[in-house]
N, C-alpha and C positions, 0 to 999 in steps of 0.2 A: 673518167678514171679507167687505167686500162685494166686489166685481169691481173698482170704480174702488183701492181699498186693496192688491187683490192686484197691479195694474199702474202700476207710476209714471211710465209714459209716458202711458197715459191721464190721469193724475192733472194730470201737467203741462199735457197739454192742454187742461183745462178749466179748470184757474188762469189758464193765459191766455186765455182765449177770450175776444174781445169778445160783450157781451149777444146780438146779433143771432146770431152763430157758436153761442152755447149755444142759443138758441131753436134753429133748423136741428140742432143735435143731440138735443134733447130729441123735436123728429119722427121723427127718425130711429131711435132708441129706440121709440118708440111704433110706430114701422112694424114694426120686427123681433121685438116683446115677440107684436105683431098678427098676425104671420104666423104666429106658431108658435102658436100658440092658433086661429088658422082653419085649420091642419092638424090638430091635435088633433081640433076641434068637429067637421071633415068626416068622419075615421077612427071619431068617436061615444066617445073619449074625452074625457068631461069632467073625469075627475080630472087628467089632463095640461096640460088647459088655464086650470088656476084659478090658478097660476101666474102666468103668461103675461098673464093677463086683471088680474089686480089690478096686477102693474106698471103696464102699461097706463091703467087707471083711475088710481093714483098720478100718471104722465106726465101724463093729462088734467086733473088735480087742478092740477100745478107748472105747465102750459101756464098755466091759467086765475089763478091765482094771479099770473101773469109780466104779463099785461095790464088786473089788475081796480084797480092802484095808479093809474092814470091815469082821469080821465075823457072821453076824447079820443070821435070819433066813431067810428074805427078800432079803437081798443079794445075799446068798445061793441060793435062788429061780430065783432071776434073774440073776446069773451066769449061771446057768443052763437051762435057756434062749439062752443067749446071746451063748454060745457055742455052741447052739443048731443050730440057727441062722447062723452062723460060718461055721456051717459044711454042712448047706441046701444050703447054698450061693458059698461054697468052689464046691459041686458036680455040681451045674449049671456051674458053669464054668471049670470044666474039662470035664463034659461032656457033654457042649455046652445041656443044657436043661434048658428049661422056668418053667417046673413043678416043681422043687424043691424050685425054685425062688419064683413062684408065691406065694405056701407055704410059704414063707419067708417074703414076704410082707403083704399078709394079718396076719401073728403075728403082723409087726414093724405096721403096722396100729392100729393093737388094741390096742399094746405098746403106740399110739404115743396120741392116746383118751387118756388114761388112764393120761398120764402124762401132759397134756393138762389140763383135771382137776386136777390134784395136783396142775399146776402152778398158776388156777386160785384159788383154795381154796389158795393157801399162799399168793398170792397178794393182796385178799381180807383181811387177818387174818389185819397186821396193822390197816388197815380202821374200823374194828369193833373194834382194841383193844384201838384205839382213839376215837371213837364216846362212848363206854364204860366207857373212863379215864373223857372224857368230859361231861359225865353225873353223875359224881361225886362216880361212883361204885369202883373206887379205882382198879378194878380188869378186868383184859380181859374177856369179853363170848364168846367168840372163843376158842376151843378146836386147843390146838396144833396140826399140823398133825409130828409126826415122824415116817420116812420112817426108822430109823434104830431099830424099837422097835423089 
């Protein structure tokens, strides 16, 4: 039984997540699967860490999967990421090393800033495009964000 199975509040929460909120979770995952596997690697346990480490490669698998449907130039750029990722995560684990790792996570960190703010600019966008509507401008003053431009 996996973990999201054993919790139905989890469960709910990712039924409803919009797309951008499940990306922001899927780093999020990938940060914590990564931390405990660059504790493992530093302590010189590698059986602790194969765990840990294949999640993580999976996360980097469903990242890269999440933006290779589009051929956008954004996309492109974070496929090129994500396989990057991939492959820093894939050597830690064959050759039981924390440094390529650690590499790895401080990207998914600045990955996980960055789209922390995406999630909060689009949460806020309805809120302004109704206080907008409701101040009789007819029109949104929030600037769309698209990530596929």
């Amino acid at each position: 039984m996996s973990v999201i199975e054993q919790n139905p509040y989890l469960e709910a929460k990712i039924l409803a997540a919009p797309p951008h909120r499940l990306h922001l979770m899927l780093l999020e995952g990938a940060i914590c699967h990564g931390r405990k596997a660059e504790e493992a690697l530093r302590r010189g346990d590698a059986q602790a860490a194969a765990t840990p480490l294949l999640r993580l490669i999976d996360i980097a698998g469903e990242l890269l999967a999440g933006v290779r449907e589009q051929r956008t130039d954004v996309n492109k750029k974070l496929a090129e990421l994500y396989w990057y990722l991939f492959r820093r995560v894939s050597e830690a684990k064959i050759h039981s090393d924390a440094a390529p790792l650690a590499e790895a996570l401080r990207l998914l960190e600045y990955e996980r800033e960055t789209w922390t703010l995406v999630c909060q600019k689009l949460s806020s966008e309805p809120a302004a495009a109704a206080t907008a509507k409701n101040a009789g401008s007819g029109s949104s003053s929030a600037p769309g964000l698209s990530l596929q431009a």
